[in-house]
NUBA-394217 format. One record per residue (C-alpha): residue number from 1; x, y, z. Coordinates in pm, 1 decimal. Layout:
# NUBA-394217
NODE / seq / X / Y / Z
NODE / NUM / X / Y / Z
...
END
This chain:
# NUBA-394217
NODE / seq / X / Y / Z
NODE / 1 / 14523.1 / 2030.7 / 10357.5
NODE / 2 / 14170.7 / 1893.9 / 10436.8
NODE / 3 / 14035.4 / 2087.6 / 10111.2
NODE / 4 / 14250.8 / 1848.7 / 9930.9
NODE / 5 / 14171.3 / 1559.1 / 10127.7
NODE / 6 / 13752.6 / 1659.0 / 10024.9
NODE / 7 / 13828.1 / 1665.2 / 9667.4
NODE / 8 / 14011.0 / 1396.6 / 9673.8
NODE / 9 / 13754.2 / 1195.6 / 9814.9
NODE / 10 / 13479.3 / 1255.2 / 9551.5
NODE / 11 / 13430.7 / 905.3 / 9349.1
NODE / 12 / 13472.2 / 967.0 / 8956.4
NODE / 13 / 13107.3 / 760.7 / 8977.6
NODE / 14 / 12945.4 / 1059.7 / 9158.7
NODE / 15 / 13138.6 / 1272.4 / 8894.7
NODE / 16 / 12987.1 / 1150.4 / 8607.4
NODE / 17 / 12633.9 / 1147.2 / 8823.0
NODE / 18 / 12703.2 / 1497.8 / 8858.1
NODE / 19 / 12777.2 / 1563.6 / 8486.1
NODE / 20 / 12456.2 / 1386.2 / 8366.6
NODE / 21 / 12205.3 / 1593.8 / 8615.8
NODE / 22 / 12369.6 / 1897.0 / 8466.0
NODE / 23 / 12375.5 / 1798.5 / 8123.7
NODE / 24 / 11970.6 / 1701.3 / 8187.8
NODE / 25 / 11957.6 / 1994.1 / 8351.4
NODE / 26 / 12038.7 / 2190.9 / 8046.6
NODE / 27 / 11784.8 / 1972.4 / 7825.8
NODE / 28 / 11517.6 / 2021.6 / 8044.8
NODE / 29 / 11549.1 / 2424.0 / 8053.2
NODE / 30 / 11594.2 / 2409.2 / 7712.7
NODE / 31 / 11305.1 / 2208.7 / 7605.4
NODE / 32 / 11126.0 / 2366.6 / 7836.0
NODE / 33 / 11218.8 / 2701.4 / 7626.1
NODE / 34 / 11151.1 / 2570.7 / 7284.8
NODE / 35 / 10811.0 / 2486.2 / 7410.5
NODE / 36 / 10751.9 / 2772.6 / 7539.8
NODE / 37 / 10882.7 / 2964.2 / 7210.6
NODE / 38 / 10668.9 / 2729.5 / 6974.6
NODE / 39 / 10345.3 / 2755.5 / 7200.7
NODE / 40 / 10396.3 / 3178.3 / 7179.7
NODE / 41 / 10478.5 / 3124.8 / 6816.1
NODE / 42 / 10116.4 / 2882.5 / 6769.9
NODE / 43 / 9893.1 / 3150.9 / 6951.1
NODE / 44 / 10075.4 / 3428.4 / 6708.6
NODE / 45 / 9970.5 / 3188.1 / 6428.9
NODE / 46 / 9591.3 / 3166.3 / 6521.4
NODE / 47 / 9553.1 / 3506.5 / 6598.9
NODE / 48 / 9706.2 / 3641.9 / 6280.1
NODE / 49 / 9472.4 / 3397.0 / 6085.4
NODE / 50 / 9156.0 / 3480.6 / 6346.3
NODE / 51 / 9257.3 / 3818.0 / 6212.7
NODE / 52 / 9234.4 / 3750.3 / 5883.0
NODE / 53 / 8930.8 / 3561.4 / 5868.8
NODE / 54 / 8738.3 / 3862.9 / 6052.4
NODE / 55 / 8901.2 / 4046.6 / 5802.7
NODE / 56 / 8795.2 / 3856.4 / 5478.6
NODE / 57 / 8445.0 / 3820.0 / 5669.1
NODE / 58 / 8399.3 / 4177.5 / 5707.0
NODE / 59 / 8477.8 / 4245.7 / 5357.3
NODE / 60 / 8261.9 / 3985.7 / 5256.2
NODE / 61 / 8029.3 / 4129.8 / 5471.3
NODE / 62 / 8075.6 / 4481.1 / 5295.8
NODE / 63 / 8080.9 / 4361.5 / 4938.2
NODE / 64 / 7749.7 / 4156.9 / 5052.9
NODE / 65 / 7592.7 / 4512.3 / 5140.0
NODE / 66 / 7719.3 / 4649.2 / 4863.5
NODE / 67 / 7567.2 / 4370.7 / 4613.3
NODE / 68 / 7256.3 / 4416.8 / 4790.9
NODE / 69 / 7222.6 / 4773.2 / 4777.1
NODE / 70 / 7262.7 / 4723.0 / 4333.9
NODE / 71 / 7008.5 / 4465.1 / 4357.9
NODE / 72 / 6753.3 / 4698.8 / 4532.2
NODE / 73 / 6885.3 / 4967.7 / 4245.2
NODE / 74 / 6751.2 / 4689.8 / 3963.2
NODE / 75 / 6433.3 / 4585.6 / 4142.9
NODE / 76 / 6336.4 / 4974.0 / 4113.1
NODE / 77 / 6358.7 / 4911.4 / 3749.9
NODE / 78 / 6096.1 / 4671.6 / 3703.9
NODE / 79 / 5837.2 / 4900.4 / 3693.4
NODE / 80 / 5907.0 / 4999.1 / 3305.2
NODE / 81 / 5685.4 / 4929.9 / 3025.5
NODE / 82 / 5727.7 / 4637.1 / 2815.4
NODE / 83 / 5877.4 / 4921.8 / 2585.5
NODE / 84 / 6185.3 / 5040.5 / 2797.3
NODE / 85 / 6244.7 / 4692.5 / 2878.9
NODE / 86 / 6285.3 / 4575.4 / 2520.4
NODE / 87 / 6523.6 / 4876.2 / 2446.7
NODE / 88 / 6725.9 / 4737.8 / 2792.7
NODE / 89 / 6723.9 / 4401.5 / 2718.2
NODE / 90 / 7062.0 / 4355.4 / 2627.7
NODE / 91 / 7219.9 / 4518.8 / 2920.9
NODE / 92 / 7009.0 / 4322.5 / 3103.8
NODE / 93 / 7135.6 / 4033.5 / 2973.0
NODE / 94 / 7503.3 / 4147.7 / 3050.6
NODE / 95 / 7411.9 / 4259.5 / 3431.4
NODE / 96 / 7284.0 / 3888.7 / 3442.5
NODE / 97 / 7597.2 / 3705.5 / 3372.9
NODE / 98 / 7789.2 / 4007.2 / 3631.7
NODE / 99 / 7524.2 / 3908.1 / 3922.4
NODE / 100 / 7568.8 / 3551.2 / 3837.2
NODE / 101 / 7937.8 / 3593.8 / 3935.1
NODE / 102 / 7936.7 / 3793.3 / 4207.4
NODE / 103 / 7680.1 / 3527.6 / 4363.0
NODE / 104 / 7914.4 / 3230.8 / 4303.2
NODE / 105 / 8182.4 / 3435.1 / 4534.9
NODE / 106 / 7985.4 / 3532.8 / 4822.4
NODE / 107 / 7790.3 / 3198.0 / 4847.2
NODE / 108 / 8164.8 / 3034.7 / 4880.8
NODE / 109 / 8215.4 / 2952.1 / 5331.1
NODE / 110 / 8570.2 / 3038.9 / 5279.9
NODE / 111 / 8656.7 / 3277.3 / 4975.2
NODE / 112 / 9012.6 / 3401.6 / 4936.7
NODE / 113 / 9177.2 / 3722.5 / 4905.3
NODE / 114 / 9140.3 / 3746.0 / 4574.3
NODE / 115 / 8832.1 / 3584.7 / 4560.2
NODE / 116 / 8686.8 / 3864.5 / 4727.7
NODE / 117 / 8867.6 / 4147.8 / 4524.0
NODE / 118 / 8743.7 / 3995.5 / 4227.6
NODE / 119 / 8371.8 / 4035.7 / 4353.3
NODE / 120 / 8432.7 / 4317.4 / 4416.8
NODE / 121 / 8570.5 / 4479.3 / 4108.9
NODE / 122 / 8254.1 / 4272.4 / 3992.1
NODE / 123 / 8018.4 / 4462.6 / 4248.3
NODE / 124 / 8157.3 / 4832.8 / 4048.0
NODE / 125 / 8144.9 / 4713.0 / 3717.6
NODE / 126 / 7796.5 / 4623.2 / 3795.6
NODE / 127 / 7692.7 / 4961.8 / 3959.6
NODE / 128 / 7819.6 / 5120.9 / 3671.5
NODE / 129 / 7647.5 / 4957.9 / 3409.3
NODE / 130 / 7308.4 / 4979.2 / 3684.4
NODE / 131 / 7410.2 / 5356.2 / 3645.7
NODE / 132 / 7425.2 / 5370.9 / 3227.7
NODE / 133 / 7073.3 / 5176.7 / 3272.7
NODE / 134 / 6912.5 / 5457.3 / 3504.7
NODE / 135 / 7068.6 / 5719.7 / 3219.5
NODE / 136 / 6942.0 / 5543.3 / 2941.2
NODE / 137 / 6544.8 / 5490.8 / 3118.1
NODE / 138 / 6607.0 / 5888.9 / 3204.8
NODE / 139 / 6652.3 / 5946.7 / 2834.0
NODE / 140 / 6402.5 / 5721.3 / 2715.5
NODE / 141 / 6145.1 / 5776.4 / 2969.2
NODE / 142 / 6186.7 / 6175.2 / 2895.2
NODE / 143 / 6179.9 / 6073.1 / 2469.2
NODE / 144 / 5847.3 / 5903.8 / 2567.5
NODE / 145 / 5699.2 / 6168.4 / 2773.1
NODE / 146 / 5774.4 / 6404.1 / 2485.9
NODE / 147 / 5650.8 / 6156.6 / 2215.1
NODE / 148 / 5334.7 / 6147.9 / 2457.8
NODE / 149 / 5227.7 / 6505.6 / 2493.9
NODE / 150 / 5349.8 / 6557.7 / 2078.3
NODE / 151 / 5082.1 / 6252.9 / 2048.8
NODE / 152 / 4849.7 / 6460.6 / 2270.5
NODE / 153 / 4888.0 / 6756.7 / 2042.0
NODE / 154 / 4831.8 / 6575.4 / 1751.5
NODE / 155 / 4537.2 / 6442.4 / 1882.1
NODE / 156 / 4389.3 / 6752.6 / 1985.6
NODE / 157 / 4484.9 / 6949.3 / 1655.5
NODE / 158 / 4313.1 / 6640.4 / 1447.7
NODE / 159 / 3995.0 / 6651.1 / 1737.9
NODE / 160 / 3999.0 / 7053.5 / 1630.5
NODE / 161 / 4012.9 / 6948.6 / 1239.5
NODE / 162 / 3760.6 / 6700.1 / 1243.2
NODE / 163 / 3542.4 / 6987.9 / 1456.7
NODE / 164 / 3603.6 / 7271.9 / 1147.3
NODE / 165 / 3573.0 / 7002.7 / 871.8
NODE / 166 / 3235.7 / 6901.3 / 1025.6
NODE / 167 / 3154.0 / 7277.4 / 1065.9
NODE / 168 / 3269.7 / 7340.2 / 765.0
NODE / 169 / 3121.6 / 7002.6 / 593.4
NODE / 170 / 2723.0 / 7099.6 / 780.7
NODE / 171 / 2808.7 / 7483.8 / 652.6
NODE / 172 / 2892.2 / 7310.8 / 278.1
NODE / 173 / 2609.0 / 7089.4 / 284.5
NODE / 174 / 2309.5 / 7358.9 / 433.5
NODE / 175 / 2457.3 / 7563.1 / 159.4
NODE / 176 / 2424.3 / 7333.8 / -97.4
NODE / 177 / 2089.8 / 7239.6 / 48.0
NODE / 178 / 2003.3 / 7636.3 / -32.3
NODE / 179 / 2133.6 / 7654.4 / -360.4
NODE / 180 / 1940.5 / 7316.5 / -495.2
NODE / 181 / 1614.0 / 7431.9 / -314.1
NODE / 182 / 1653.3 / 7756.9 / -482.6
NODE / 183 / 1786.8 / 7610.7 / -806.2
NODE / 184 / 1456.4 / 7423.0 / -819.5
NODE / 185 / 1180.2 / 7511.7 / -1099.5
NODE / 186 / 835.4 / 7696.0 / -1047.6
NODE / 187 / 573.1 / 7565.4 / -1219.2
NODE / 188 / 278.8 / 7810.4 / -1301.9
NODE / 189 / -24.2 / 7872.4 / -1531.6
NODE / 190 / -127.7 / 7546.6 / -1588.6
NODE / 191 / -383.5 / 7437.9 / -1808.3
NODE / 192 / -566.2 / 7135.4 / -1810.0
NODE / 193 / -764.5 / 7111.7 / -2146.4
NODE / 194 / -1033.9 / 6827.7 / -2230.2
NODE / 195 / -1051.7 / 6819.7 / -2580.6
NODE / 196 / -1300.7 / 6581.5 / -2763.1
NODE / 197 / -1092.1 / 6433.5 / -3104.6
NODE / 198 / -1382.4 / 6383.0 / -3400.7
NODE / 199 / -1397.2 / 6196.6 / -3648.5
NODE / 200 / -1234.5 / 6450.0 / -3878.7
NODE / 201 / -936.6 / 6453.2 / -3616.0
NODE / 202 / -1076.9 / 6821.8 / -3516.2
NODE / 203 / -1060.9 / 6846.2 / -3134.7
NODE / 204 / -1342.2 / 7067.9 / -2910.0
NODE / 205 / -1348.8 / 7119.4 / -2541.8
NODE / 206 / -1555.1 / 6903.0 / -2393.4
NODE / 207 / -1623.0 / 6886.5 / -1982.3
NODE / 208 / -1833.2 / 6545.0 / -2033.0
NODE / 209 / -1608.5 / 6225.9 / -1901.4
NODE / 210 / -1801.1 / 6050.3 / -2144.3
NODE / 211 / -1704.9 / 6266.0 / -2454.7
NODE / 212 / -1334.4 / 6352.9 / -2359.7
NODE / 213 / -1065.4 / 6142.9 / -2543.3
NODE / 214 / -719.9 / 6333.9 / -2396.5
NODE / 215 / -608.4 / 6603.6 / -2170.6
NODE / 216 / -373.9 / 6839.0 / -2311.4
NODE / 217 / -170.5 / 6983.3 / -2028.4
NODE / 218 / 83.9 / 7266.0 / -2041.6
NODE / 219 / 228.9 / 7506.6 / -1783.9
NODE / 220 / 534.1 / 7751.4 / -1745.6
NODE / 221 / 847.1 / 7632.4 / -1567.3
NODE / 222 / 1131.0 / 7900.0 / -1479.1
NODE / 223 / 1420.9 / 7970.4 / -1225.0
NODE / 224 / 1620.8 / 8280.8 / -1207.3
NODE / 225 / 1993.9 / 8121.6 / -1087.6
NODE / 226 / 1930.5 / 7772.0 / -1274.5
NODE / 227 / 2213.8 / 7721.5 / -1484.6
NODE / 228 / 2169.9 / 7606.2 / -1861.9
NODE / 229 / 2115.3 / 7230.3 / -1915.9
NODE / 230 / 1872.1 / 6969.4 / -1925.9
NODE / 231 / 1649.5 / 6878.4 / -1693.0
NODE / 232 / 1393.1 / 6607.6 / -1584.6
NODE / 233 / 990.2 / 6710.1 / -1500.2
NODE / 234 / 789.2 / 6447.8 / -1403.7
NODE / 235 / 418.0 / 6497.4 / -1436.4
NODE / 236 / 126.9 / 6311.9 / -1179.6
NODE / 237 / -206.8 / 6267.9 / -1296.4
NODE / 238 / -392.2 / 6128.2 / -1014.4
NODE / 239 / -772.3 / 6021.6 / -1088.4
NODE / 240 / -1083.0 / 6049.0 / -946.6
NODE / 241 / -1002.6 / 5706.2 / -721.1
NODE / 242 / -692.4 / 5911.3 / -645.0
NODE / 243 / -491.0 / 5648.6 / -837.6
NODE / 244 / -206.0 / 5729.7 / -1070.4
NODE / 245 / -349.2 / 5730.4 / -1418.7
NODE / 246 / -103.4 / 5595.6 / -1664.4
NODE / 247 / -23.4 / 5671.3 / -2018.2
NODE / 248 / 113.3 / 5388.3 / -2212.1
NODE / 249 / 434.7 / 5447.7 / -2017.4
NODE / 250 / 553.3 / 5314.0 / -1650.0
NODE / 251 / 826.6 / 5406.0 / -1427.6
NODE / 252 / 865.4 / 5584.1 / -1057.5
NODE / 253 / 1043.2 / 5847.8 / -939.3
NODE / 254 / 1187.8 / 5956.7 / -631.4
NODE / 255 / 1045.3 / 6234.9 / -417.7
NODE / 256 / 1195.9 / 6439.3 / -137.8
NODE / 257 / 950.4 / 6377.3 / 136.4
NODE / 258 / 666.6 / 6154.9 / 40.3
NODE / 259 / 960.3 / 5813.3 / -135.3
NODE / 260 / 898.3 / 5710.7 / -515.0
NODE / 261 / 565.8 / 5762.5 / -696.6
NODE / 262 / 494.2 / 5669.0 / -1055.8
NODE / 263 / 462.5 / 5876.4 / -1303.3
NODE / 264 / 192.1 / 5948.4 / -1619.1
NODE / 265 / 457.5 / 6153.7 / -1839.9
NODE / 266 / 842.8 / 6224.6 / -1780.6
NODE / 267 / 941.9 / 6501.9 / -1963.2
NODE / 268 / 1309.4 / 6649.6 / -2019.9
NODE / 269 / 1333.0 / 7014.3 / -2018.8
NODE / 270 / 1573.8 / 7274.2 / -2160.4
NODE / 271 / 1654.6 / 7551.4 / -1954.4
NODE / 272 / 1814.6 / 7873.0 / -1976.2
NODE / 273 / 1949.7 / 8086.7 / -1688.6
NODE / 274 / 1612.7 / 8323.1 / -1575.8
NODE / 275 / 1377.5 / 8253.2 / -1915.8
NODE / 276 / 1057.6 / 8102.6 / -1898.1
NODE / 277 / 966.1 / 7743.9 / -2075.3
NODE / 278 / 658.7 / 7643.8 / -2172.1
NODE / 279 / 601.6 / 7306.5 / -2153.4
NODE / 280 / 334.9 / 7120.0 / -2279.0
NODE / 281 / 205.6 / 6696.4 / -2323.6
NODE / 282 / -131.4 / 6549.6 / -2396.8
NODE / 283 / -228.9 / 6186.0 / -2237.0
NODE / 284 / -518.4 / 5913.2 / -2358.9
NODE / 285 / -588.4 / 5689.0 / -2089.9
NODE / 286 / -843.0 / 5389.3 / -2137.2
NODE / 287 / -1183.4 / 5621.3 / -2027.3
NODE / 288 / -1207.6 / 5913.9 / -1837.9
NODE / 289 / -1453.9 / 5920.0 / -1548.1
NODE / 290 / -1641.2 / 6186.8 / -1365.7
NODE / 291 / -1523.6 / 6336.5 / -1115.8
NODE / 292 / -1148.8 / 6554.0 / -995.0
NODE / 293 / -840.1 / 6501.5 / -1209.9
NODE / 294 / -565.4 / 6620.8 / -1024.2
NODE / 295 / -223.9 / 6715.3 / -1216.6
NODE / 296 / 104.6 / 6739.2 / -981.6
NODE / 297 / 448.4 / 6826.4 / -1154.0
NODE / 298 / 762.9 / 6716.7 / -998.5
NODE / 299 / 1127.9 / 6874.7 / -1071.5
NODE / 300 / 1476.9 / 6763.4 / -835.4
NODE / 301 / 1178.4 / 6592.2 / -632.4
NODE / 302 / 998.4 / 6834.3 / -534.6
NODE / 303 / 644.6 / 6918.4 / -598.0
NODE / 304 / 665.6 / 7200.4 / -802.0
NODE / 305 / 317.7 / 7325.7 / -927.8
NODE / 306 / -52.6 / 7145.8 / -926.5
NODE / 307 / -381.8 / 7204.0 / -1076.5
NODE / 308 / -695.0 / 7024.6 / -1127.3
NODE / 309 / -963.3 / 6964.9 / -1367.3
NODE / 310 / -1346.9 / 6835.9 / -1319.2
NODE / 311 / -1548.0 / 6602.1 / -1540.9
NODE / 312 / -1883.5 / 6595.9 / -1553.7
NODE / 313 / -2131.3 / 6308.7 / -1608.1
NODE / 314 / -2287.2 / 6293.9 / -1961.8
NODE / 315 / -2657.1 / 6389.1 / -1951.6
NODE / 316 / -2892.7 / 6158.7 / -2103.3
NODE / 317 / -2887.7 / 6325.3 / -2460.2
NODE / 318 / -2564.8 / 6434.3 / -2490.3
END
């Protein structure tokens, strides 16, 4: 009975009070757990990307190492000759344009996913064609090595060649040497005859400088390995001044040891393998004095054979 009278005596003012501080009630614990759902639901959001960031840095990171590590691989390379280099230079030009790339990537702040996957499929193609490089220098640096020591050889073998052709040339020419020293003539029995020429055109000996009018001068010339042909003998007549005396004729010729002297009669010669020639010339100079006539002959300038002949002064009567 009082129960009754109690609910009775609730207001339908304080009802609807009631109703609203429920119904807020209801708002306020569920706002309360939509905030607390989003702000769980934010801090799952950063940490997922914090994640992924330290991710894409440490691959970054990795690829970076790994970009370095080819680099290092190329800077070994710059040691080659100019010569390896030129036969590289087109996959240098190609590993170039790859660095270039992978540069462009890793100097991006925030490169993507696939940013980074490109860079580094980029980073392996590069290694490999870093790789054919360091085959190719093997190859070429071992073809040049080779080329080298065949060089060498060749080098040596011509040093050795020029050493037996020299031996063989200074063998050739001291033979030769021999043979035209012992292919040279003798000259032997000369005869220097002053002959007086009378009037009648009969000639006498005469030793008187003032009553000769011509030498007549002959000697033998032989050689037993001379082969047949013709050769040269040039004949000195050196007066009592020692000067050259001259008949009618001029010229020089050339001597082995002592240069050119001229000559008072050049006279070509026949020979025949071992046979004697007898060779034979008369000369008229201007006057004869008194005093030594000296005759040299000359053959493949040498001096060959000499011989002299004395004038005497005319006596008062004669």
């Amino acid at each position: 009975m009082n129960t009754n009278n109690q609910q009775s005596s609730v207001s339908p003012r304080e009802k609807t009070k009631n109703a609203i501080i429920w119904v807020l009630s209801v708002a306020w614990v569920a706002t309360m757990g939509y905030l607390i759902f989003s702000q769980k639901e934010s801090t799952e959001t950063i940490h997922n990307r914090d994640v992924q960031i330290s991710s894409l840095m440490g691959e970054k990171s990795s690829i970076q190492g790994s970009f370095d590590a080819s680099l290092a691989r190329l800077d070994s390379m710059n040691t080659l000759n100019g010569d390896l280099k030129h036969e590289l230079s087109d996959k240098n030009e190609e590993i170039t344009k790859v660095k270039s790339e992978i540069r462009i990537i890793l100097n991006k702040k925030n490169a993507s996913q696939a940013e980074l996957n490109k860079a580094k499929t980029l980073v392996a193609s590069l290694n490999e064609k870093i790789a054919g490089m360091e085959q190719e220098i093997s190859r070429l640096t071992l073809a040049n090595e080779n080329l080298t020591q065949e060089k060498n050889t060749l080098i040596a073998e011509k040093g050795k060649l020029t050493t037996d052709l020299n031996t063989t040339t200074s063998a050739k020419n001291q033979l030769e040497h021999k043979v035209d020293v012992a292919s040279t003539l003798n000259a032997s029995s000369i005869n220097i005859v002053p002959l007086n020429v009378k009037s009648s055109g009969k000639e006498v000996v005469s030793s008187k400088a003032k009553k000769v009018d011509k030498f007549l001068v002959s000697f033998i010339v032989d050689n037993r390995i001379v082969q047949p042909g013709t050769t040269d003998v040039y004949v000195l007549v050196l007066g009592p001044d020692g000067k050259p005396v001259t008949n009618g004729e001029t010229g020089t010729f050339s001597t082995r040891e002592n240069g050119d002297k001229q000559y008072t009669a050049k006279l070509p010669v026949e020979l025949e393998t071992a046979k004697k020639k007898n060779v034979e010339f008369s000369f008229t100079p201007d006057n004869f004095q008194q005093g030594n006539y000296t005759i040299q002959v000359y053959q493949n300038g040498y001096l060959i054979g000499e011989g002299t002949r004395s004038l005497k002064k005319s006596g008062l009567f004669s």
